[in-house]
C-alpha positions, 0 to 999 in steps of 0.5 A: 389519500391518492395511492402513487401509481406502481410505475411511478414507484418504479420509476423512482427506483430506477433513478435512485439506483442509478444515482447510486451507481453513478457516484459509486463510479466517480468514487471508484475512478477518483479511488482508483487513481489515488490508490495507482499513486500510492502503489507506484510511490511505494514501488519507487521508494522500496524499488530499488536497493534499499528494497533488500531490508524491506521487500515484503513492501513490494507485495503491498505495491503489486496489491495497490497497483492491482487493485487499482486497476480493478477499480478503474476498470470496474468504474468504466464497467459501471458507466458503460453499464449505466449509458446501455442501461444494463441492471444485470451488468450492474448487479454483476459489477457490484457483486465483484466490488463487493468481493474485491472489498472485502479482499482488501479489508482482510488485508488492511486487518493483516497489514495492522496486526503484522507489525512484530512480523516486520520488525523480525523481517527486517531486522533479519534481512539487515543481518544477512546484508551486512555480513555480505556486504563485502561479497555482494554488490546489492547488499552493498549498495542497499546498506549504503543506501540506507546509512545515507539516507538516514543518516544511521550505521550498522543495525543497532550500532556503529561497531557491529562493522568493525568484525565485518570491515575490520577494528575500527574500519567503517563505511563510509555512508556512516560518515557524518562528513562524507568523502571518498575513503572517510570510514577508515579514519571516521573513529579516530576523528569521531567523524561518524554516526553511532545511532543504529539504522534498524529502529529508524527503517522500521519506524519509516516501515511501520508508518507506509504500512499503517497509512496503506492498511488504514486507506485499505479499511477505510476506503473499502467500507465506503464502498461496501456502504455505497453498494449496499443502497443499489444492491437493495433498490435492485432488489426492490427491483426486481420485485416491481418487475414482478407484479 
């Protein structure tokens, strides 16, 4: 039975690694792009005003943003590594997506298991911008922003303005026909929205959070999978080089 010659062997090796390398590059610059995305969506929705009932999501954002930007730099990394055929380059760059990975599924494990932690967040914040709400412009323009958009007033209902605003005075972003001075009369017509906002942000929160902690978990395993292959066959490497 013909023996395959050792070069052959090593020829192989070094193609499949490279092989590896390559997708895991297109992996990394395809995931790079999507998780930039994902960053600046968040970073536009939670950005602004509103951004005071949910600010730890700005965190998530910067962490998107930035390890985005790794990624793609360590895929330009990769490619300029395989067109120099450099396989100490490439152990280096493997050894910071493995570290960059690992961060990141810590991080979507933490992001699923924070859930109690938002709600208390949120609903203390809320609290803090309502009872400023006649002193400070931001807490203004965040709750009116909210009440808005999601069509809710007040945290769990419509009465908890009346201390802050006056009997019987509310908003008028809790109008369900919005106008110019409608919150002073919204009672009396019932030309109001009774439903809290607290249950619906934290709903809308819980879900981006989720979807981000879950595209961290899964997309990190891929690539932790994906440089498991190149980490071996340069290990197999290494010892061709030595015989």
């Amino acid at each position: 039975m013909a023996t395959i010659p050792a070069e052959t062997v090593k020829q192989w090796t070094v193609n499949g690694m490279r092989c590896c390398f390559g997708v895991l590059s297109c992996v990394l610059l395809c995931g790079a792009v999507f998780t930039i995305s994902f960053g600046v969506v968040i970073q536009m929705e939670y950005g602004g005003p509103i951004n005071i009932f949910g600010g730890h999501f700005q965190l998530f954002s910067i962490l998107l943003l930035c390890s985005g930007t790794l990624y793609f730099l360590l895929a330009l990394f990769a490619i300029g590594s395989l067109l120099l055929n450099s396989t100490k380059c490439l152990t280096i760059m493997t050894y910071f997506v493995l570290i960059l990975a690992i961060v990141q599924i810590l991080t979507g494990m933490v992001g699923i298991g924070a859930k109690g932690y938002v709600h208390g967040e949120i609903n203390k914040r809320m609290k803090a911008a309502q009872m400023n709400y006649l002193k400070n412009p931001t807490s203004q323009i965040a709750w009116n922003t909210t009440q808005r958009a999601m069509n809710c007033c007040g945290i769990y209902s419509s009465t908890e303005w009346f201390r802050i605003l006056g009997d019987h005075n509310l908003p008028d972003s809790c109008c369900i026909y919005k106008s110019p001075g409608c919150g002073l009369q919204a009672v009396a017509q019932s030309n109001y929205n009774n439903d809290g906002c607290l249950g619906n942000y934290v709903s809308s929160t819980n879900t981006y959070q989720l979807g981000i902690s879950i595209y961290s978990l899964l997309s990190n395993f891929l690539h932790l999978f994906l440089i498991a292959i190149p980490i071996y066959l340069i290990q197999k490497l290494e010892e061709y080089n030595k015989l």
